[in-house]
RODO-2510 file (C-alpha; in nm, 4 decimals, decimal comma):
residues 101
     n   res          X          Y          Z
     1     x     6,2378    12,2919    -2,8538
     2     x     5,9240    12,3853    -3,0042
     3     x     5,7794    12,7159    -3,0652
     4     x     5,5829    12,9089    -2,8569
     5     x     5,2502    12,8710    -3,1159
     6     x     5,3188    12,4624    -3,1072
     7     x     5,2771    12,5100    -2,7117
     8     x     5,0100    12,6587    -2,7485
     9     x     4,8100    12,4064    -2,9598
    10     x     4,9421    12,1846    -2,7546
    11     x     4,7891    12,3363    -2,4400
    12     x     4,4462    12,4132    -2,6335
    13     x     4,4260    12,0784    -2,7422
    14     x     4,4589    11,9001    -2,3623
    15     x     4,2306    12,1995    -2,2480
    16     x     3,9387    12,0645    -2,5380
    17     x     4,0248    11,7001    -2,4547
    18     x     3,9749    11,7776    -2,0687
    19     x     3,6538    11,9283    -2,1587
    20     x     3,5671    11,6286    -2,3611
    21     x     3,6703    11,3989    -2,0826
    22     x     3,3511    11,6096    -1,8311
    23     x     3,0778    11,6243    -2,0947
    24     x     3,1630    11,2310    -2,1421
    25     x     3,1622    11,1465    -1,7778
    26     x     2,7571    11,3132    -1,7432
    27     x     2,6756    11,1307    -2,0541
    28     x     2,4081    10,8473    -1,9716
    29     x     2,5777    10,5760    -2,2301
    30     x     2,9374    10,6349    -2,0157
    31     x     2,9835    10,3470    -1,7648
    32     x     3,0105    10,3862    -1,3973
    33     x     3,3739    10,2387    -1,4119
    34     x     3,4966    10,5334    -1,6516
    35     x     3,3344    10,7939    -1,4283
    36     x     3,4601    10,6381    -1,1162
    37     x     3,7970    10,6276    -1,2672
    38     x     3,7882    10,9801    -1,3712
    39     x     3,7176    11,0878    -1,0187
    40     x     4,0100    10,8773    -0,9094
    41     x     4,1922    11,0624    -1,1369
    42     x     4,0787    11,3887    -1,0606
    43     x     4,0999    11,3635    -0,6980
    44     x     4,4626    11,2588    -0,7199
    45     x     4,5591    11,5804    -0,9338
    46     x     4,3974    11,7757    -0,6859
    47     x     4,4993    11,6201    -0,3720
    48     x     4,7693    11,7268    -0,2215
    49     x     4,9088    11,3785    -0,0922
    50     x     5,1405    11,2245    -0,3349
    51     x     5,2460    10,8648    -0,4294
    52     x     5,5963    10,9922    -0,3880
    53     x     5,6879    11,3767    -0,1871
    54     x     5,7721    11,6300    -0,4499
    55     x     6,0167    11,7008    -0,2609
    56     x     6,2443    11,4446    -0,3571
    57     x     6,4763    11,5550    -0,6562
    58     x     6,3177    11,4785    -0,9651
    59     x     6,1128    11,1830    -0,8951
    60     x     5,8897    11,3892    -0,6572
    61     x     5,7081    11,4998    -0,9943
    62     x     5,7949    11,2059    -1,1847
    63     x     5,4966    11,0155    -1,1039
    64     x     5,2720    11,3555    -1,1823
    65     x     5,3937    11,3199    -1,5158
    66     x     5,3729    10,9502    -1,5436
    67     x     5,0410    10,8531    -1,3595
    68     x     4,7880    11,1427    -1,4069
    69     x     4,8424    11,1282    -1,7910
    70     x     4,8706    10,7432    -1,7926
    71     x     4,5197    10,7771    -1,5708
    72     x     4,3414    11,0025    -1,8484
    73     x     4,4626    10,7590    -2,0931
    74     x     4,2656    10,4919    -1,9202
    75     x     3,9904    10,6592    -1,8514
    76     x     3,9351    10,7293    -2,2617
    77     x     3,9514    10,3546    -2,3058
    78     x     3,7093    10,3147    -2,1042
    79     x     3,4634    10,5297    -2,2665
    80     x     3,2904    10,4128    -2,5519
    81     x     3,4350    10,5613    -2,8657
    82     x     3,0877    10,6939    -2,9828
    83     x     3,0765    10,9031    -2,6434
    84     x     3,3788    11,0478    -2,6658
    85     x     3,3443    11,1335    -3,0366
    86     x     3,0595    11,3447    -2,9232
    87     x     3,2327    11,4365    -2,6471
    88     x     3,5105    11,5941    -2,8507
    89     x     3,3355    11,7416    -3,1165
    90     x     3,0975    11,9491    -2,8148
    91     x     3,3727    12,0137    -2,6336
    92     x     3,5449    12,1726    -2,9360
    93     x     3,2277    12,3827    -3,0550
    94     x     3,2059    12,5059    -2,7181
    95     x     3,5507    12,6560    -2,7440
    96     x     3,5433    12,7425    -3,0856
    97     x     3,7892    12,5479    -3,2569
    98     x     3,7538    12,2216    -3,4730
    99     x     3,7187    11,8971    -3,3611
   100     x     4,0162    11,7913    -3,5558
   101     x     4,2165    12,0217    -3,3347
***
């Protein structure tokens, strides 16, 4: 197990990727796939239907942890690289930390 300040970076770092991922999707140069995606995405974290109940022992979250990350994974490859460099480096200033994070 890791400590309690690794969780943390952890944490700050998806919360200053997130960020990335919105001031990428209202960037111009992003295409309309990536920002549909990311609504895709988003709406499935937020909605409360799932592919599979929670409710079922242990695969009920299973495909939380599988497809929402595997979807924000996609959604960055579909962004041009130059976007979400910028993206990443705003994102970070606007939190205060470094972009290398």
């Amino acid at each position: 197990m890791g400590s309690l300040a690794a969780w943390k970076a952890r944490a700050q770092a998806l919360k200053t990727e997130l960020h990335a991922l919105l001031i990428a999707s209202r960037d111009p140069r992003t295409p309309w796939l990536a920002r549909a995606w990311l609504v895709l995405v988003i709406g499935y974290a937020l909605s409360p239907i799932d592919l599979i109940p929670d409710f079922i022992p242990v695969l009920g979250y299973l495909d939380d942890l599988i497809l929402l990350p595997l979807g924000v994974a996609v959604a960055i490859k579909l962004i041009p690289a130059e976007v979400m460099e910028a993206a990443r480096k705003k994102a970070a200033g606007a939190q205060g930390t470094d972009a290398a994070g």
